[in-house]
C-alpha positions in Angstrom: 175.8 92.2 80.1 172.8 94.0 79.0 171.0 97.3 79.3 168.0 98.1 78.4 167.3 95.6 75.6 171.4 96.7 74.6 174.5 94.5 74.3 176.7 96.7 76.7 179.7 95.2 74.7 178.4 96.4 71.4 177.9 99.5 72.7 181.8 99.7 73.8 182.3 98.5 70.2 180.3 101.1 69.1 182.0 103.9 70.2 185.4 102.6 69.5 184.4 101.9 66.1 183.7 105.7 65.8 186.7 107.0 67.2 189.0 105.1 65.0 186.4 106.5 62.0 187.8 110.3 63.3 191.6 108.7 63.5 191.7 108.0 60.3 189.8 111.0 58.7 192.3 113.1 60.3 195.2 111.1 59.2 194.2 110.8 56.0 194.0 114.0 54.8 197.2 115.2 57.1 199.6 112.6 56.3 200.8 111.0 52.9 200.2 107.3 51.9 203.3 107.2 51.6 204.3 107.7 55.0 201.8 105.7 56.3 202.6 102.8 54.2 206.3 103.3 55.8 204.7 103.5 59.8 202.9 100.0 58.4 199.3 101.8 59.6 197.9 101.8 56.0 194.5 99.4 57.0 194.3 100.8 60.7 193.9 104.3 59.3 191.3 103.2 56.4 188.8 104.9 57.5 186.1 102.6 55.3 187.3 99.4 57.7 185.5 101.0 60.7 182.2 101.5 58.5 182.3 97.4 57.5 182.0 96.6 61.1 179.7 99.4 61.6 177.5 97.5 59.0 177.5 94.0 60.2 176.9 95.9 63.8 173.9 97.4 62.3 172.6 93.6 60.7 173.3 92.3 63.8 170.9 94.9 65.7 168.4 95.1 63.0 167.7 91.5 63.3 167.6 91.1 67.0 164.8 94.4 67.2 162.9 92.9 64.7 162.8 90.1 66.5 162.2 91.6 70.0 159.8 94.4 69.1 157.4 92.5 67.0 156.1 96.3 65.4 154.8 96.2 62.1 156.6 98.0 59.2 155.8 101.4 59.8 156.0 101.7 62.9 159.5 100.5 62.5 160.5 102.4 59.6 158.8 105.8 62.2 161.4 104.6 65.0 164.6 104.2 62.7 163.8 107.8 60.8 163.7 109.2 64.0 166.9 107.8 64.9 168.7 108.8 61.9 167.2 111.6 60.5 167.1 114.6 63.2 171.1 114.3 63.8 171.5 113.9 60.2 169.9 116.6 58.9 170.6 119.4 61.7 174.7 118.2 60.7 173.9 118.1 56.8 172.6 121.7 57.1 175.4 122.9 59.0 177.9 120.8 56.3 176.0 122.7 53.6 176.6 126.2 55.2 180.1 125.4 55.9 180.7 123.7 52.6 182.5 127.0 51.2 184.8 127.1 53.8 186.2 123.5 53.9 187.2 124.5 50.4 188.9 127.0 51.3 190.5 125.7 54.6 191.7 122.8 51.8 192.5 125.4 49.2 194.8 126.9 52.2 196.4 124.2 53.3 200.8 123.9 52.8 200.9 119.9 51.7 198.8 117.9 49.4 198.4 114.2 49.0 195.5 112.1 47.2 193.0 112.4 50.1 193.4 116.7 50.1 193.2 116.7 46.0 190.0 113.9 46.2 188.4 116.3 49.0 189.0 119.2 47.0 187.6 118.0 43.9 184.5 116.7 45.7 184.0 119.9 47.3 184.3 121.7 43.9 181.9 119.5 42.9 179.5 120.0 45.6 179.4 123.8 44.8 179.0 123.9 41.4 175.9 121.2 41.4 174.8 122.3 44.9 170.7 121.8 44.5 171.4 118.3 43.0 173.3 117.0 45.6 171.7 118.6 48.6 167.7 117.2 47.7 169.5 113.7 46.7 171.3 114.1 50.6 167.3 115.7 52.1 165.8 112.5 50.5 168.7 110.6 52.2 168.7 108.8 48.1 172.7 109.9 47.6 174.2 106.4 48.2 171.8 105.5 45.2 172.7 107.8 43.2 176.0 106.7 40.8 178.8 108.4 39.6 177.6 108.7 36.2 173.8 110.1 37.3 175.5 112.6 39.7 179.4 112.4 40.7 180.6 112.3 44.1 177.2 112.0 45.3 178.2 109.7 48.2 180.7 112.2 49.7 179.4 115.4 49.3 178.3 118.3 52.3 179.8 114.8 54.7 182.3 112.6 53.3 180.9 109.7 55.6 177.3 110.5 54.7 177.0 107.8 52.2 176.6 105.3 54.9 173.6 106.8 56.3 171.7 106.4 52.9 173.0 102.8 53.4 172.0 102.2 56.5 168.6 104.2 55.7 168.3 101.4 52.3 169.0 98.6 54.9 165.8 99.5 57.2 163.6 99.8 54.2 164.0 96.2 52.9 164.8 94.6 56.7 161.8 94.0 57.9 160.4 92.0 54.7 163.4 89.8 54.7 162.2 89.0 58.5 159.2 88.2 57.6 160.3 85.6 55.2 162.6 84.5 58.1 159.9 83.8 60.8 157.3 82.7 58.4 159.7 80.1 57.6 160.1 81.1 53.7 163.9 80.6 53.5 164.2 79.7 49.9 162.5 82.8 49.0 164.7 84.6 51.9 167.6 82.9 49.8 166.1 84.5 46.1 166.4 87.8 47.9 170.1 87.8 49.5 171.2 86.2 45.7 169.3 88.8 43.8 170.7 91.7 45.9 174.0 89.8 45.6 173.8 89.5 41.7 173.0 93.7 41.3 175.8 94.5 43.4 177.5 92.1 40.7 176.6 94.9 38.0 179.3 97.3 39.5 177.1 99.8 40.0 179.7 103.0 41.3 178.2 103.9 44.1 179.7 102.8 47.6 176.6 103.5 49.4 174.5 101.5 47.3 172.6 98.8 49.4 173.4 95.6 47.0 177.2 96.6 46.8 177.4 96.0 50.6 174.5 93.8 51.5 176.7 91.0 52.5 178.5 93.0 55.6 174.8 93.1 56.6 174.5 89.6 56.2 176.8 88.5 58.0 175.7 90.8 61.3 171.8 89.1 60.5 173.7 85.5 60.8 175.8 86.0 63.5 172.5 87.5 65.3 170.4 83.9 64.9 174.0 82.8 66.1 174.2 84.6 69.5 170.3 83.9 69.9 170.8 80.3 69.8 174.2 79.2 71.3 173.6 76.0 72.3 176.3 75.0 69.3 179.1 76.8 71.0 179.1 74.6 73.8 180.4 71.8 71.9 183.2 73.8 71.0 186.1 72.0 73.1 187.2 74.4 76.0 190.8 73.0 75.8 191.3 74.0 71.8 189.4 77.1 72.2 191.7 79.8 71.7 193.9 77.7 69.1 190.8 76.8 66.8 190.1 81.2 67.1 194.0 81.7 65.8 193.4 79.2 63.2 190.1 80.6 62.2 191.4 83.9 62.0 194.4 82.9 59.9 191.9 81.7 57.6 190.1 84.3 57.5 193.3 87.0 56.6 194.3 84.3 53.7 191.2 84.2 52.1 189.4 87.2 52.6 190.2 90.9 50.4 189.1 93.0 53.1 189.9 90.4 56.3 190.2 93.2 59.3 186.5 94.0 59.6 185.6 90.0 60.2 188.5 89.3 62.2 187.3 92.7 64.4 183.7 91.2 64.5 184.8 87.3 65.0 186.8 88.2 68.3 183.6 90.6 69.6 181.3 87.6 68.4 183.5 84.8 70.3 183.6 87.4 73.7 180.0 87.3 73.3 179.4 84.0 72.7 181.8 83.0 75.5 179.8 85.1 77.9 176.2 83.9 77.3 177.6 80.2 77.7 179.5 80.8 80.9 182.2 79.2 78.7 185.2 81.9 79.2 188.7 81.6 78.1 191.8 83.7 78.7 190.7 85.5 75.0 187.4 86.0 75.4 187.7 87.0 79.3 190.2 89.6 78.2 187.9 91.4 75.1 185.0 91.2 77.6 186.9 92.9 80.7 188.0 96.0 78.0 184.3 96.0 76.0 183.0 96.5 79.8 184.4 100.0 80.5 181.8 102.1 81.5 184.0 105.1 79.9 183.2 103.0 76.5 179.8 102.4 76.8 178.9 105.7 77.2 181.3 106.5 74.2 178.8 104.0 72.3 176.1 105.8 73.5 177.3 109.0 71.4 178.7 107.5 69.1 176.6 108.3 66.2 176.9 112.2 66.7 181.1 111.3 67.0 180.6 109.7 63.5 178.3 112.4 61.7 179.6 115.6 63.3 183.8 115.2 63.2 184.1 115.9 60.1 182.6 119.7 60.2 185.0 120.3 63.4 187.7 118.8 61.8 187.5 121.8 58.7 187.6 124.2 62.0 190.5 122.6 63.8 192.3 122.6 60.5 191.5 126.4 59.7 192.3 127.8 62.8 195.8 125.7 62.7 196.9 127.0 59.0 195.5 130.6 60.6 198.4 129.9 63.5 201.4 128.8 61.5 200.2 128.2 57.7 203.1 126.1 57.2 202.8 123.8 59.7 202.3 120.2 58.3 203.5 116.4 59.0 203.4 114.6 62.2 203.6 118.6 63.8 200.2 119.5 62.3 198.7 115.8 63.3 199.8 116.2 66.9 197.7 119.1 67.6 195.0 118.5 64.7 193.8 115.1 66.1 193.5 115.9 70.0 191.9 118.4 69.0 189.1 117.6 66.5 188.6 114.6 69.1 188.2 116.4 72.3 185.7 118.7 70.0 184.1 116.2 68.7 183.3 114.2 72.2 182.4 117.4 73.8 180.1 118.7 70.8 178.4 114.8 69.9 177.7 115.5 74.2 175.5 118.1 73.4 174.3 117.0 70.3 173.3 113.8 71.7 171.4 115.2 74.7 169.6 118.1 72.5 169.0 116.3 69.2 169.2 112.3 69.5 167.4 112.1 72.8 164.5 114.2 71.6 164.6 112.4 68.1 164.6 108.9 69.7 161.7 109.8 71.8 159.5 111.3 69.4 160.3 108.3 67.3 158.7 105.9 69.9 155.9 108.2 70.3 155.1 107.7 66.5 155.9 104.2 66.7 153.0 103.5 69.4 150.5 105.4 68.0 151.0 103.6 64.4 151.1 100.1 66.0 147.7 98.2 65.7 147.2 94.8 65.7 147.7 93.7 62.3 146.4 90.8 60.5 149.6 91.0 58.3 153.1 92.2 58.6 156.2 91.6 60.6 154.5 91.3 63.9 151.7 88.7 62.7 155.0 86.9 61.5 156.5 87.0 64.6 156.2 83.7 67.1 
C-alpha cells in the first residue's frame, strides 16, 4: 500500500521506530544496567538500535526520491533542509534554554546509574563550552566534530541530535552517488562506498560522523534497487519461504555484532517484498496486517517531532516527579515517568507537526520548484 509517493508500511515502521527511541531514553536514565540485564531487555532498550534502522530507513528513501523526483542537487538539498531544519532548530533552541534545568532536574534526582552520570557530565559540558557547541549544532556540523576537537559534541542541548547531522551528511553526498548509479559508473560508485568505508576505518570518535555509519545507509540504498525490481523474489520457493527467513535470520544473529537492526529491516523488507509480488505467506501476511494500522501510520507521520522533542519533555516529566516525591525511584518512578513523557510527547509532536513540519515541508517544495531548471548536468540529466 502506498500514499502519496509513501510506503504506508514504512511509515508504521516509522513511528514505531520512534516510540521505542522514547522507551528506551526513559529507561535508560531511570533504571540500572543492571536490572535490565536481569529483565533480559538490555538490546530492546538500546536506544542507538532504533537509530540503525532509522538509517537504513532513511537510504532506503533517499534512493527511491532520487530516483522518483528527478530534481537537480539543489533543489534537493532546499527540500531536505526544509524538512530537517525548521523542527530542528525551533527544538534545539528550546534544548538550549532548558539546558540549565535538565542539570538540575539530573543534579536532583535520588538514584544514579552510568546513563544519569554520562548525562550529567555532558550537560556540564554543554554549559561550560556553550557558544562552541551551540554554532557546531546551528551549522548542523556536531556529528563531525570529534571528541578530541570538542567533547560530547554529538549529545549536547539533544542527546539524539547527532543523528540529524548524520542524516543532514547523508543528503549532501546522496545525490552524487546517484548519479554515478544511473549513469552507469559503478566502479567509481564502488571507489566511493570503499573510501567512505576506509575513513570510518580511522576510528574517528564521533558517532554521528557520516563514514562511521555509511554502511546502515548502504544497506537501505540496496534494499531500495531490491524492492524496485522484484522479479528475483519470485523464484524464491513459496513452500520454503518462511524456513529459508528463520535460517536467514539465524545467520544473521551468528554473524553480525549489532544483528537486531537487520533482522528488524529483513522481516519489514520480506513483508514488503511479499506484497509487491502477490507472493504472501503466513509471516509476511502477519507483519503487513500490523504495519497497516492506520493508528501507526499516522504515528509515522509525526514521528520525527516524537524523535527530536521527547527528550526536552522528558527533563519536565522527570522534574515535576522528584518535585512530587523526591525519593521516588525504580520501576515506581518508570511507571508514571514513561506514560507520561509519551502521552506528552504524542500530544506535543501533534502540534509541532501541524505548526512547524507542515509549513517547513511546504516552503521547502516552494524552493524546490523555483530552483528546478532543466539542467544540462546533474542528477536529473542522469536520470532515465
Amino acid at each position: 500500500m502506498r500514499q502519496a509517493g509513501k510506503i504506508a508500511a514504512l511509515e508504521s515502521l516509522r513511528g514505531l521506530l520512534a516510540i521505542w527511541v522514547v522507551i528506551a531514553h526513559v529507561t535508560a536514565r531511570v533504571i540500572s544496567d543492571a536490572r535490565i540485564l536481569e529483565t533480559h531487555s538490555r538490546a530492546a532498550l538500546e536506544p542507538l538500535l532504533p537509530v540503525y534502522v532509522f538509517m537504513i530507513l532513511s537510504g532506503f528513501v533517499i534512493w527511491g526520491l532520487l530516483r522518483r523526483e528527478h530534481e537537480n542537487w539543489r533543489a534537493f538539498i532546499a527540500r531536505r533542509f526544509f524538512r530537517l531544519a525548521p523542527l530542528y532548530f525551533a527544538v534545539l533552541m528550546a534544548a538550549a534554554l532548558a539546558a540549565p534545568f535538565e542539570l538540575r532536574t539530573l543534579e536532583n534526582l535520588f538514584w544514579r546509574n552510568q546513563h544519569v552520570y554520562d548525562a550529567i557530565k555532558v550537560h556540564q559540558e554543554t554549559l561550560a563550552h556553550f557558544g562552541p557547541h551551540l554554532w557546531a549544532h546551528i551549522l548542523m556540523i556536531h556529528g563531525l566534530v570529534p571528541d578530541t576537537i570538542l567533547a560530547d559534541s554529538n549529545f549536547t542541548f539533544l542527546s539524539q541530535g547527532w543523528s540529524i547531522s548524520l542524516e543532514w551528511q547523508f543528503y549532501l553526498i546522496a545525490p552524487a552517488l546517484f548519479a554515478l548509479w544511473v549513469r552507469g559508473r559503478h566502479a567509481a560508485l564502488a571507489l566511493c562506498g570503499i573510501g567512505l568505508a576506509a575513513i570510518g576505518l580511522l576510528g574517528i570518535p564521533s558517532v554521528g560522523f557520516l563514514p562511521n555509519q555509511f554502511i546502515w545507509f548502504v544497506l537501505g540504498m540496496i534494499s531500495f534497487q531490491a524492492w524496485q525490481s522484484p522479479d528475483w523474489y519470485t523464484h524464491v520457493p513459496a513452500r520454503t519461504h518462511d524456513a529459508l527467513l528463520l535460517a536467514l535470520a539465524v545467520l544473521v544473529y551468528v554473524l553480525l555484532h549489532q544483528p537486531l537492526p537487520v533482522l528488524i529491516w529483513l522481516v519489514v523488507m520480506d513483508a514488503l517484498l511479499a506484497q509487491r509480488t502477490g507472493r504472501q505467506t503466513t509471516v509476511t501476511r502477519a507483519v503487513n496486517r500490523l504495519l497497516a494500522q492506520p493508528a501507526l501510520q499516522r504515528l509515522g507521520e509525526i514521528s520525527y517531532s516524537v524523535y527530536l522533542v521527547h527528550i526536552p519533555i522528558l527533563y519536565g516529566v522527570f522534574r515535576a516527579l522528584t518535585k512530587w516525591d523526591e525519593h521516588l525511584f525504580g520501576w515506581k518512578f518508570l511507571a508514571l515517568a514513561l506514560p507520561a513523557t509519551l502521552a506528552l510527547t504524542l500530544l506535543v509532536s501533534a502540534l509541532t507537526y501541524r505548526i512547524i513540519e507542515k509549513p517547513g515541508m511546504a516552503l521547502g517544495r516552494r524552493l524546490a520548484k523555483r530552483l528546478e531548471t532543466t539542467p544540462a548536468t546533474g542528477i536529473a540529466a542522469a536520470t532515465p
